[in-house]
Structure formats: structure tokens, C-alpha cells
C-alpha positions, 0 to 999 in steps of 0.5 A, spaced: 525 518 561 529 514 555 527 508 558 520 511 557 521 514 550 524 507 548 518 503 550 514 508 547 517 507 540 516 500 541 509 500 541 509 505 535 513 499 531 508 495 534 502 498 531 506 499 524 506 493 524 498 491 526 497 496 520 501 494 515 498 487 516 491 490 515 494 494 509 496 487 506 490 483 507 485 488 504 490 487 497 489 480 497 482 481 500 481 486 494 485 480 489 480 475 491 474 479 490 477 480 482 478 473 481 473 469 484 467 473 483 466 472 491 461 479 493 463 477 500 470 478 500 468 485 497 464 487 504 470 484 508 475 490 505 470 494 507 470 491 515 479 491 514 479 499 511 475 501 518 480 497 522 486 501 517 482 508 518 482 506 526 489 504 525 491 511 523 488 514 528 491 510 533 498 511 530 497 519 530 496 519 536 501 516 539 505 520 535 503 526 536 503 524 545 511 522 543 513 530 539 509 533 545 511 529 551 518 528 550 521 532 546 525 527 541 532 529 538 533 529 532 534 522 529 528 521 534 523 526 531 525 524 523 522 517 525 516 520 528 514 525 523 516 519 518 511 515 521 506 519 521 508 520 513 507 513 512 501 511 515 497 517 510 500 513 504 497 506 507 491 509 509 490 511 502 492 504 499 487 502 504 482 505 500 485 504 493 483 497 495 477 498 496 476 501 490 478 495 486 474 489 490 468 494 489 469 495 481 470 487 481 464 486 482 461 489 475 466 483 472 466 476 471 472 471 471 472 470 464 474 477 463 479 478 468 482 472 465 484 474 460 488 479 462 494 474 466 498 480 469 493 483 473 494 477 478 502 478 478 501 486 479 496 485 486 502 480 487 507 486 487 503 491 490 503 486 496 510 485 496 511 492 495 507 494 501 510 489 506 518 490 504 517 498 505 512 497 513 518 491 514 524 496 513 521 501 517 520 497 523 527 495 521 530 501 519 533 497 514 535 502 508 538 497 503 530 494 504 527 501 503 532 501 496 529 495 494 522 497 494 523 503 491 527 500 485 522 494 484 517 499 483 519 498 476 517 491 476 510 494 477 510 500 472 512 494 466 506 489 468 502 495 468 504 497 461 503 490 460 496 490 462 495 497 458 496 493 451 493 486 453 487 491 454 488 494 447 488 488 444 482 485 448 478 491 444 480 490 438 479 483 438 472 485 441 469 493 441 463 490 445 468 490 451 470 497 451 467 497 458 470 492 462 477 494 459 476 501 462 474 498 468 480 493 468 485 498 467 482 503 472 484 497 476 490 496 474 492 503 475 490 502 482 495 496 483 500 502 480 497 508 485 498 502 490 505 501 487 507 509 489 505 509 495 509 503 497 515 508 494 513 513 498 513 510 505 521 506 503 522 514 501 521 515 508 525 511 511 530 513 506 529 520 511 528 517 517 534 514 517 540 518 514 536 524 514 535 525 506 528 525 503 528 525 494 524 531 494 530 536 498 
């Protein structure tokens, strides 16, 4: 029966991992999309966020076959609640990519290069979400720490996207619109940064059992 449940967890893993490549593409599909003004990248996140949304569905169910069928102990159970806690937070980074690659499309290079941090942030939020899905997969804690802590890289691009923004109006009023468009994506490459978080954090509970929140 533990010979079951433990192949069963292996393909959970597996179908993690399947997502979490899904999730880092549509990031850089969605970067690709703001900087080489490249409409066909923007329908290319739409085909990778069903696949996410397909994903998610996949991955629940199993998840949901393995809390009824076999009644899994406690260390057990702790993965698989976390599993279905991250796979909510990658589905919303896959719309959020999205999000971007469509408001990419009322932008021109010249724009966008005028503000060098937002790559760097797109940068991040990758990294961010293949540590956390790694560390999952893993069960690495120190990994999980580590995004968690690198959260601060992309709050201070961020901050630092907000003031080249600041600046880019007061040297020109007429680009008020672009900079509200080019913050709210930069706050998306932050939300992105969160949901990152959010799943090392489950890890965190998956493995000692502690969640920030109790």
C-alpha cells in the first residue's frame, strides 16, 4: 500500500514540476512580449495559461484521490494540502503573466527602455518561481528560506522601477499613460514575486509543519 502511495507522490512531483516549467515560460513569454514588441508572443501566453489552468486541475485531482484513497499520516498530508496551496498561487502567476503580455501590447520598445529595471524584475520573478516549485520537489528548506529572503531583490527593483517612472513624467507629462502602464507591470512582476513566497512558505509547512501565519 506504501509502495502505491509513494509512486503516487512521485507523480505529484512530477506533475509539479510539468507546471512549474509552464509557469516559468509564460514569464518569459510575457518579458518577450514587453521588449520585442512581438504580438505572437502575447497569444503564446494565452496557449501556456490554459495548459497552467489544465495543470491545476490535473494536480488537484490527484490530490484529492490521494487524501481520499489512502489516508495519508500526518508528514504525508502536510505535503499534500501544500501542494494544493501552491498550485492556486501558480495558476494566479499564470494569469498575471498574461496580464502583462496583453498591456505589452499598447507599449513600444523605446518606452520600455527607458526604464532598465523592469528586465532585471521579469529576471527575478523567474528565478523566484523555480527555486520555490525546486524546493517543493526537493523538500529543500534552506531553498525555501532563500526565496523567501530574496523577495527583497524584487521589492527594491520595484521601488526602483516607481522612481525611474517619477522621473520619466517629470521629464516628459505627455508619458503619464505609458508610466501607468509600465508600473502596473512591474506590480505584477512584484504580485508574481509574492506568490513565489507564498509557495517557498508552504514548503516551509510542508516540512517542519510551521506556516508564517500560525
Amino acid at each position: 500500500m506504501r509502495s502505491r502511495f509513494d509512486q503516487q507522490l512521485e507523480a505529484l512531483n512530477s506533475h509539479l514540476i510539468e507546471m512549474g516549467t509552464f509557469v516559468e515560460q509564460i514569464i518569459s513569454l510575457a518579458a518577450m512580449a514587453l521588449m520585442e514588441e512581438n504580438e505572437e508572443f502575447v497569444k503564446d501566453t494565452i496557449k501556456v495559461d490554459m495548459e497552467i489552468d489544465d495543470k491545476e486541475k490535473e494536480i488537484e485531482t490527484l490530490c484529492m484521490k490521494l487524501l481520499i484513497m489512502q489516508q495519508p499520516v500526518a508528514s504525508d498530508l502536510r505535503l499534500i494540502s501544500s501542494a494544493l496551496k501552491l498550485i492556486t498561487d501558480m495558476e494566479r502567476i499564470g494569469d498575471q503573466s498574461h496580464d502583462i503580455a496583453n498591456i505589452s501590447k499598447f507599449l513600444t520598445g523605446k518606452q520600455i527602455q527607458q526604464v532598465e529595471n523592469i528586465p532585471p524584475m521579469a529576471e527575478a520573478a523567474i528565478k523566484m518561481v523555480t527555486d520555490s516549485v525546486n524546493a517543493f520537489v526537493l523538500r529543500d528548506l534552506e531553498l525555501a528560506n532563500s526565496v523567501i529572503i530574496y523577495d527583497d531583490v524584487i521589492d527594491n527593483l520595484f521601488l526602483k522601477v516607481r522612481d525611474e517612472l517619477i522621473e520619466l513624467i517629470k521629464t516628459d507629462s505627455t508619458k503619464g499613460e505609458q508610466a501607468i502602464d509600465l508600473l502596473m507591470i512591474a506590480k505584477y512582476f512584484e504580485r508574481i514575486g509574492d506568490h513565489a513566497v507564498n509557495i517557498a512558505e508552504w514548503v516551509v509547512y510542508a516540512i517542519t509543519g510551521i506556516h508564517k501565519d500560525d
